[in-house]
GUTISE-327973 format. One line per 5 residues: number of its first residue (from 1); for each residue y, z, x of N, C-alpha, C. Coordinates in pm, 1 decimal. Atoms other than C-alpha are relative to their C-alpha. Layout:
N
NUM = Y:Z:X:Y:Z:X:Y:Z:X ~ ... $
This chain:
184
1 = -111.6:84.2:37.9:-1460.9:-9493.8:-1786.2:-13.7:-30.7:-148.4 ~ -26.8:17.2:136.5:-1360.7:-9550.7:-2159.9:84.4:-125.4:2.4 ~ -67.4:148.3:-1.4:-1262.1:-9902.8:-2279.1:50.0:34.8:-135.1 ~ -24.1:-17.6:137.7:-1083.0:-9900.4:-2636.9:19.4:-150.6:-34.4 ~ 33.0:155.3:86.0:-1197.6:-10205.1:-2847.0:111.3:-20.8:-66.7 $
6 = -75.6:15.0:126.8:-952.4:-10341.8:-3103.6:8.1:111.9:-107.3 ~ 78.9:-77.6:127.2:-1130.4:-10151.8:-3364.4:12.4:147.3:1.3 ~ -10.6:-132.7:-15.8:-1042.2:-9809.6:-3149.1:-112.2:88.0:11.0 ~ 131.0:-111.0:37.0:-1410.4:-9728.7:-3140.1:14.0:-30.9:170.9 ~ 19.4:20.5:-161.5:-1479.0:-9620.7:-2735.8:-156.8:-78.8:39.5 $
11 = 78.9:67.6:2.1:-1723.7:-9834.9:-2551.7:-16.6:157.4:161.4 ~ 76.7:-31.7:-64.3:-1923.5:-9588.5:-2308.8:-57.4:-56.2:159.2 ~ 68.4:66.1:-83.8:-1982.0:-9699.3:-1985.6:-118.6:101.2:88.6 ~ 160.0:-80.4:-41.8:-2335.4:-9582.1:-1797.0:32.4:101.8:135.1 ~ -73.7:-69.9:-109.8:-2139.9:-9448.3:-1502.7:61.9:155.3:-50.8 $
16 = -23.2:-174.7:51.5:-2025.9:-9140.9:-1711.2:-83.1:96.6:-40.2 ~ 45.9:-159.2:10.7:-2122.1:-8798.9:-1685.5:-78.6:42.3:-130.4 ~ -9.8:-67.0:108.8:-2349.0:-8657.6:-1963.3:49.6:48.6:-61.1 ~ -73.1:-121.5:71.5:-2102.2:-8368.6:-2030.4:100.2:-92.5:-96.8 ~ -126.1:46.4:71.4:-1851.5:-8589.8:-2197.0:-38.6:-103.2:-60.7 $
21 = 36.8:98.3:84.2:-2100.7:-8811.9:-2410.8:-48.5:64.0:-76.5 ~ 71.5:-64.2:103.8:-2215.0:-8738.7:-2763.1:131.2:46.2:-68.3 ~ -124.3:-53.4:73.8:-2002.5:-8489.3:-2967.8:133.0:14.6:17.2 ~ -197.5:-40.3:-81.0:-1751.5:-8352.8:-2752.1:54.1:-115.1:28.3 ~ -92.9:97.5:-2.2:-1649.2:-8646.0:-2629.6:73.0:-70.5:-127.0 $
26 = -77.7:85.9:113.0:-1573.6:-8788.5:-2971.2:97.2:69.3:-52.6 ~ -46.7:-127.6:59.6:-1458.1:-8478.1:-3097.4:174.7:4.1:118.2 ~ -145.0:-6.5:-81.8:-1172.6:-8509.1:-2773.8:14.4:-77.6:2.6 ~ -85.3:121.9:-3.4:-1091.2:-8866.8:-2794.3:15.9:-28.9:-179.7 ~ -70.6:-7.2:125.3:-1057.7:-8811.3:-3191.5:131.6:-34.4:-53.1 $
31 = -142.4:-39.2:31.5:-712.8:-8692.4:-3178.7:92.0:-86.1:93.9 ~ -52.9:118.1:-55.3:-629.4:-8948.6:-2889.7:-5.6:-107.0:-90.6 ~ 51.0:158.9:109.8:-744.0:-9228.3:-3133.6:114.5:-20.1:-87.3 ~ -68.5:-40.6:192.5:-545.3:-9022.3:-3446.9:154.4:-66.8:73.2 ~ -131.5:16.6:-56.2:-227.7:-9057.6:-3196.2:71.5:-132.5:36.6 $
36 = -39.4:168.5:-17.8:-240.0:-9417.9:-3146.4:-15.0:-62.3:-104.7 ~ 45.6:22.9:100.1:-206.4:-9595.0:-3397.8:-79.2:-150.3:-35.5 ~ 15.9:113.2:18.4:-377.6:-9931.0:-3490.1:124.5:-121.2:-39.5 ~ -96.1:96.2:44.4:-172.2:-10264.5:-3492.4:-18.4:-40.4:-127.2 ~ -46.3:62.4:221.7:-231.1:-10324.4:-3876.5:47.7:100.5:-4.4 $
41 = -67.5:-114.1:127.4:-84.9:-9994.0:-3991.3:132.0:-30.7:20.4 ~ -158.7:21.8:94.7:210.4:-10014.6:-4221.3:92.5:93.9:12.6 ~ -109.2:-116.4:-53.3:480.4:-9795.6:-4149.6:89.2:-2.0:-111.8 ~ -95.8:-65.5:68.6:678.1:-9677.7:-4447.6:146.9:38.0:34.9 ~ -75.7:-35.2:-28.6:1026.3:-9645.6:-4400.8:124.4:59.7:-164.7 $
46 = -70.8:-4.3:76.6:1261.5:-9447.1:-4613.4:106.5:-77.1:-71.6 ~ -138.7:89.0:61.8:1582.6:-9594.0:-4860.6:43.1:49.5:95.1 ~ -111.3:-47.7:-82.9:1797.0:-9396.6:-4646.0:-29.0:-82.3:96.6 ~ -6.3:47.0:-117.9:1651.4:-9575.2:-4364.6:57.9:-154.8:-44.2 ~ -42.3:123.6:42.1:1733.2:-9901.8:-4511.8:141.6:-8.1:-79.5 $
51 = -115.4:11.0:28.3:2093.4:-9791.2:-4617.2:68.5:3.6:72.6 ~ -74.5:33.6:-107.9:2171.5:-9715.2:-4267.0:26.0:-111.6:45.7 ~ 4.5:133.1:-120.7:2037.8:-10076.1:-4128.0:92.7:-70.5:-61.0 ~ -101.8:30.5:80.3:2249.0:-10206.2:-4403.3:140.8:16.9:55.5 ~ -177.4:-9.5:-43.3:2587.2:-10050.6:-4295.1:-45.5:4.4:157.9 $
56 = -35.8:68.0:-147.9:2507.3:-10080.4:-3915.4:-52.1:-146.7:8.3 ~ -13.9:128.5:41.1:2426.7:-10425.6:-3991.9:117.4:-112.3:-32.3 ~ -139.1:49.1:16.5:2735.6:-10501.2:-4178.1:97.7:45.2:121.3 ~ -97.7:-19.5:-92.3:2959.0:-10304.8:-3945.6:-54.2:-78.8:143.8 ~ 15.8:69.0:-119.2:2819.4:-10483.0:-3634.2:42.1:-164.5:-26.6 $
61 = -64.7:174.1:-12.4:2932.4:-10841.4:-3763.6:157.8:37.5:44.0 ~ -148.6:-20.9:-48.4:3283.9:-10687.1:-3679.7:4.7:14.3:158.0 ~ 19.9:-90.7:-133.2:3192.7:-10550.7:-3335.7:84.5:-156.7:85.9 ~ -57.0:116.3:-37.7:3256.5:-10954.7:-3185.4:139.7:-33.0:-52.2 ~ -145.4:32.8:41.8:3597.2:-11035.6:-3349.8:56.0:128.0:68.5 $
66 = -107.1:-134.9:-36.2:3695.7:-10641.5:-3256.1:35.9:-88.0:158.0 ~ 3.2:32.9:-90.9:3595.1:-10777.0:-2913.0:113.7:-98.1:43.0 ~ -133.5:116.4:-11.7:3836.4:-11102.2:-2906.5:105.8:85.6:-32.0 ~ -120.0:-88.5:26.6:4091.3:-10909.2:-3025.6:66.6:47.0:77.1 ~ -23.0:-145.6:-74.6:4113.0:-10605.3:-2783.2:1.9:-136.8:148.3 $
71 = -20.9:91.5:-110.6:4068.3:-10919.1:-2487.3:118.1:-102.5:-6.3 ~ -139.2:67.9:24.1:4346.8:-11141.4:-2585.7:135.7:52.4:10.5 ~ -90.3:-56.8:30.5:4580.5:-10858.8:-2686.9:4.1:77.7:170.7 ~ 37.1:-84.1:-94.1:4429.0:-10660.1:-2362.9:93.6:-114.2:132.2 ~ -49.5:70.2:-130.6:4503.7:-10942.6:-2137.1:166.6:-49.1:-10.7 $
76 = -139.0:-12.8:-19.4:4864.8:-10957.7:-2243.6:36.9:101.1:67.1 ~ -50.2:-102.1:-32.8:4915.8:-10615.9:-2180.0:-55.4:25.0:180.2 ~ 4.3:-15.4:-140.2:4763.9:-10676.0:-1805.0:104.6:-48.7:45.5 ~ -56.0:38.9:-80.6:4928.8:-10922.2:-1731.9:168.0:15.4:-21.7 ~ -124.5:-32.8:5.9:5278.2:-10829.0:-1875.9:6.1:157.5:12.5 $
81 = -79.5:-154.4:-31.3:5294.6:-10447.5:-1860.0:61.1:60.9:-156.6 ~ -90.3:-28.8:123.2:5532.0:-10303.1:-2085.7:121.2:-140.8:-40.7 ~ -90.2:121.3:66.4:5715.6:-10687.3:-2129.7:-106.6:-65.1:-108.6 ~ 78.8:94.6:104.4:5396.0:-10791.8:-2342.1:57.8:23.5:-143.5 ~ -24.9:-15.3:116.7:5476.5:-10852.8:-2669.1:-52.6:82.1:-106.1 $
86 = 34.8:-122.0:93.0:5488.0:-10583.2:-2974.5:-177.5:-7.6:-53.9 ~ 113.4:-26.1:91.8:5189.5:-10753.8:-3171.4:-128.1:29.8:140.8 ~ 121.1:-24.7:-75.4:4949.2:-10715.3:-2841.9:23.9:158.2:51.4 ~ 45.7:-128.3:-0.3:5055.0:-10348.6:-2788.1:-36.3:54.6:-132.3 ~ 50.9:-67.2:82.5:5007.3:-10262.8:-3148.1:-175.2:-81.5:-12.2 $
91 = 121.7:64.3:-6.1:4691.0:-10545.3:-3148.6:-69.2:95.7:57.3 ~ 105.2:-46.7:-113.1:4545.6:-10346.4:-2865.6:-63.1:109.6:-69.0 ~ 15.1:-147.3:83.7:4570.7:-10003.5:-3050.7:-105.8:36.5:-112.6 ~ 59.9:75.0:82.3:4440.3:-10129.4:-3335.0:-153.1:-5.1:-6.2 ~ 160.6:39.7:-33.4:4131.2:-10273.4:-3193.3:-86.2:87.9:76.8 $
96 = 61.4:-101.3:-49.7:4070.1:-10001.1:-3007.5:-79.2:133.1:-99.4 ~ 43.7:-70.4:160.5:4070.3:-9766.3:-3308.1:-131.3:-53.6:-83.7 ~ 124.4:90.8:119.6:3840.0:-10014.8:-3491.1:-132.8:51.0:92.5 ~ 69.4:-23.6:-77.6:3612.0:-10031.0:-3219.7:-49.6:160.7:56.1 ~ 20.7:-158.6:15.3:3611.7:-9619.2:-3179.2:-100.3:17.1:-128.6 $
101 = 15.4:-1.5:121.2:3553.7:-9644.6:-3514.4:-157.1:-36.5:-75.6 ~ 134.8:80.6:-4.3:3243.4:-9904.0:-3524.9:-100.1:49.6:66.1 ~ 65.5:-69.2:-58.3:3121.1:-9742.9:-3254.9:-91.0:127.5:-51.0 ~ 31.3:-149.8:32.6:3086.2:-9373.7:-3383.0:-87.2:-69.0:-144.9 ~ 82.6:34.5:123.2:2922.9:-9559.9:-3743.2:-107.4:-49.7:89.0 $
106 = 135.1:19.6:27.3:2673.7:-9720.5:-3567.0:-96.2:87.9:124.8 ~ 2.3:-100.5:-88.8:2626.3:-9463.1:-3282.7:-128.6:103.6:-129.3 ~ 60.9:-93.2:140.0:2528.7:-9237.1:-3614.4:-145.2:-42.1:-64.8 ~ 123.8:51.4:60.5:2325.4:-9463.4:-3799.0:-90.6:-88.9:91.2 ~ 128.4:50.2:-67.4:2122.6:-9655.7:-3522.1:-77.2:139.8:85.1 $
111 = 79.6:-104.3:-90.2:2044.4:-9288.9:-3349.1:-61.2:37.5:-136.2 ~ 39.7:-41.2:127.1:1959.5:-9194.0:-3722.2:-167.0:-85.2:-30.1 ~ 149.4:61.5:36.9:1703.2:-9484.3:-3768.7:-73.1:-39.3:119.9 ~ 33.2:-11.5:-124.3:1611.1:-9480.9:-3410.3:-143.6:74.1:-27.8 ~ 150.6:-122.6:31.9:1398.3:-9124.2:-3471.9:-35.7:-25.6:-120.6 $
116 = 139.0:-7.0:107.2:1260.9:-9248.2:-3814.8:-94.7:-137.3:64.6 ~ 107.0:109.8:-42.5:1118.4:-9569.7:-3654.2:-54.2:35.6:142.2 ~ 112.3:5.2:-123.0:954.9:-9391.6:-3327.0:-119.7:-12.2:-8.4 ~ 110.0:-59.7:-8.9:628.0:-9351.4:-3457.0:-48.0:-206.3:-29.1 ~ 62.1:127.4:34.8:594.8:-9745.8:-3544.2:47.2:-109.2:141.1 $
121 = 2.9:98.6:-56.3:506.9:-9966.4:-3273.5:33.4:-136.1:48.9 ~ -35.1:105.8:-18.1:625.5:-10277.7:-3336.1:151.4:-10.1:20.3 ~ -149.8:17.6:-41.0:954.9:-10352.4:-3155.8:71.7:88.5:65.1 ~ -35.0:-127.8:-75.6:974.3:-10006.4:-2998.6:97.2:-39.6:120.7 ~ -76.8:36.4:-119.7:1072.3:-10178.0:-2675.4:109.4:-51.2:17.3 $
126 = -145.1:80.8:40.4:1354.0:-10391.2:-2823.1:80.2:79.2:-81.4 ~ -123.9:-107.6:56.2:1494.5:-10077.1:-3022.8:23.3:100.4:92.7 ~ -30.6:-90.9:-97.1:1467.9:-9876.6:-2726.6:121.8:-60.8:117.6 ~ -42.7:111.9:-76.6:1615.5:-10116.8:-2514.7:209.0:11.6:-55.5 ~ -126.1:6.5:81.5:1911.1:-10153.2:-2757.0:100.2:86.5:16.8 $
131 = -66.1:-122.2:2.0:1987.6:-9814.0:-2842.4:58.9:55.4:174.2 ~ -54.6:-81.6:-133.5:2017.1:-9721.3:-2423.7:92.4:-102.9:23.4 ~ -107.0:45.9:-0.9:2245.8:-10000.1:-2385.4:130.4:11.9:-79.1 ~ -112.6:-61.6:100.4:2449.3:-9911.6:-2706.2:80.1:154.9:49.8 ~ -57.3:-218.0:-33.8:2502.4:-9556.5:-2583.1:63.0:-29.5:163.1 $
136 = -63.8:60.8:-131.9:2584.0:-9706.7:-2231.3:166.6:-56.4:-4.9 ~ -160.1:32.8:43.7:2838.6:-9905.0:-2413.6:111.5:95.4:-38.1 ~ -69.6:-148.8:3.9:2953.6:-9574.7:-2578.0:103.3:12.2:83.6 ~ -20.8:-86.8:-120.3:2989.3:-9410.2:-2268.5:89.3:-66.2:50.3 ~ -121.4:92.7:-21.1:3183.4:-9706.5:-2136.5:123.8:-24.5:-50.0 $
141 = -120.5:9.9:68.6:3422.4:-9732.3:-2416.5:52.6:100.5:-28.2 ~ -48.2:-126.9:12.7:3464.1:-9364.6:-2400.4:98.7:-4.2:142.3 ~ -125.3:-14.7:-162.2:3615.2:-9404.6:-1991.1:104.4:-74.6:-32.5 ~ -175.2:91.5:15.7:3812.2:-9699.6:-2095.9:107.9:57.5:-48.6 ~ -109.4:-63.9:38.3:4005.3:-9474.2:-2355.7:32.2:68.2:103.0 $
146 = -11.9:-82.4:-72.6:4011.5:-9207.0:-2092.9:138.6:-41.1:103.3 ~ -110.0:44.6:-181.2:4197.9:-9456.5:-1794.3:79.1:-88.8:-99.8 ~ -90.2:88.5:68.4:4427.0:-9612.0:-2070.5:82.5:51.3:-19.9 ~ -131.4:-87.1:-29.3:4694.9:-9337.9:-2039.5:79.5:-78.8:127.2 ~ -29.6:35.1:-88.8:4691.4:-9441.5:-1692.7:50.9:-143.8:32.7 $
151 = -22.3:121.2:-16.7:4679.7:-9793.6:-1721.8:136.3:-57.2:-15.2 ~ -153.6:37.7:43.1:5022.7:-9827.5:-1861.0:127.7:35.7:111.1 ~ -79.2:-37.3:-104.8:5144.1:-9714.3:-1551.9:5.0:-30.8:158.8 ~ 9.7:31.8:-114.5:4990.6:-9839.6:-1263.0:-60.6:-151.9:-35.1 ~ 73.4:80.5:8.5:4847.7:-10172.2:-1166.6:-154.9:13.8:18.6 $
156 = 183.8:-1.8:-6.0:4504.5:-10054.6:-1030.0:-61.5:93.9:-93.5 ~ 15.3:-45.1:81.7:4494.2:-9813.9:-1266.3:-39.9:-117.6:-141.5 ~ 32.7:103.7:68.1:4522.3:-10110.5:-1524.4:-97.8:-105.2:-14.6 ~ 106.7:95.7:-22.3:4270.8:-10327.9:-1345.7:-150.5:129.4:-32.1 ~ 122.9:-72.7:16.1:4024.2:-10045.2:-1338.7:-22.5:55.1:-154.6 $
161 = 2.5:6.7:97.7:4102.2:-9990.3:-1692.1:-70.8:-115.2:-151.8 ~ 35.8:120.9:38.4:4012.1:-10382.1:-1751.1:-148.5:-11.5:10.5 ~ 154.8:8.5:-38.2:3704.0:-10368.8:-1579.4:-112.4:92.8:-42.0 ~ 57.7:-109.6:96.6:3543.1:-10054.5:-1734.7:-27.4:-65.1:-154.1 ~ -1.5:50.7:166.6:3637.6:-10251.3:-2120.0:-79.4:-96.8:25.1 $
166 = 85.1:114.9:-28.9:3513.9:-10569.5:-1982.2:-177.0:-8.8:29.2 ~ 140.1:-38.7:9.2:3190.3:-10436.2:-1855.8:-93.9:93.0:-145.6 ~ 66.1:-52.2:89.5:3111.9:-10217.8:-2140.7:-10.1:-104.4:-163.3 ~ -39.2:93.5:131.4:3221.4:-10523.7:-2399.0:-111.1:-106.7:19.0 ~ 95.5:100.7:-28.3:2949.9:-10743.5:-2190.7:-153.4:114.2:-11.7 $
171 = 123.6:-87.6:29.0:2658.8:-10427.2:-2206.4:-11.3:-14.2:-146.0 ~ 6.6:3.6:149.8:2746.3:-10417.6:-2599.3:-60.3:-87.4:-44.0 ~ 49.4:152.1:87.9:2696.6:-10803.9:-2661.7:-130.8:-12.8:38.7 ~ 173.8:12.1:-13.5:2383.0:-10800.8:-2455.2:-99.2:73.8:-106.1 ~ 99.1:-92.5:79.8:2239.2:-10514.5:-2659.6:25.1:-10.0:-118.4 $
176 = 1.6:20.2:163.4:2357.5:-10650.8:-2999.1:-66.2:-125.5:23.6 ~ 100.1:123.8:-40.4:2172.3:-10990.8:-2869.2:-64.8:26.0:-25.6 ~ 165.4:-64.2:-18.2:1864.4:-10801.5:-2795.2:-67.2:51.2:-133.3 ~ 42.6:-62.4:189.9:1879.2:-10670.3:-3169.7:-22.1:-46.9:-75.9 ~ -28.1:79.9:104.5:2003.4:-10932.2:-3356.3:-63.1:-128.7:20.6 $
181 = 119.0:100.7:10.9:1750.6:-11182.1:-3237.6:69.0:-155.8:93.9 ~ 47.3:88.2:-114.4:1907.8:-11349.2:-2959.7:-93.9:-37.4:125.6 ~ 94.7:54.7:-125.7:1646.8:-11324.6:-2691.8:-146.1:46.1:-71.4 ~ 95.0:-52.6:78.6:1360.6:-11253.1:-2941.8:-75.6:-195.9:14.8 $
């Protein structure tokens, strides 16, 4: 059995096999050691990486207002149909676009600084975390466009149209929470 100290040096226990004490063994838990890295090391990150967090940074303070928007304007257009008023079918359009829009920028740049920050440890779990909910959301706000032909035409069509935006608008906020240092 192998214990790994802080320090990464192995502690030996008396229960193991000659064959795998002395050289070889160090010589094969070397490159295990090289692969992990210690909690002090500094992790370098490129400008580029810090021009993406920048603009998906900025563009995510929009992501919440898109949200109100597309729900206000959205819930006219449930509950009236084609009698809702002009500014909530063009509102809707609109916000949808934006939101396409926001999406695909930070879609880009958080999968972008995603793979330069795998190799650093700290927070892995809360950018991993993020990113599979972000892409969830995606995926979500990709069906909603999909059943929004339909929606304009049926009622369950419309509700299932609601509930698809609604759920993927509540996966989003969780996973911009999880980022932006609400449950941190």
């Amino acid at each position: 059995m192998i214990i790994l100290q802080a320090a990464w040096s192995p502690i030996v226990a008396d229960s193991q096999p000659q064959s795998l004490r002395g050289p070889v063994r160090e010589e094969r838990f070397a490159a295990a050691r090289a692969a992990v890295a210690p909690a002090d090391t500094v992790f370098e990150y490129s400008k580029a990486y810090y021009r993406r967090l920048d603009v998906h940074r900025a563009a995510s303070y929009t992501m919440l207002p898109l949200f109100a928007l597309q729900m206000i304007a959205g819930n006219q257009l449930y509950r009236m149909s084609d009698a809702a008023p002009d500014w909530a079918k063009v509102g809707h359009r609109v916000g949808a676009t934006g939101v396409a829009a926001l999406f695909t920028l930070n879609t880009v740049t958080g999968l972008q600084n995603l793979y330069e920050a795998r190799p650093d440890p700290e927070g892995r779990g809360r950018r991993t975390l993020h990113a599979v909910m972000m892409l969830a959301a995606d995926a979500g706000f990709i069906a909603t466009g999909v059943l929004s032909e339909k929606a304009e035409g049926s009622a369950d069509d419309r509700r299932m149209h609601r509930t698809v935006a609604l759920s993927s608008i509540g996966i989003a906020t969780i996973g911009y929470l999880i980022q932006g240092g609400g449950f941190r």
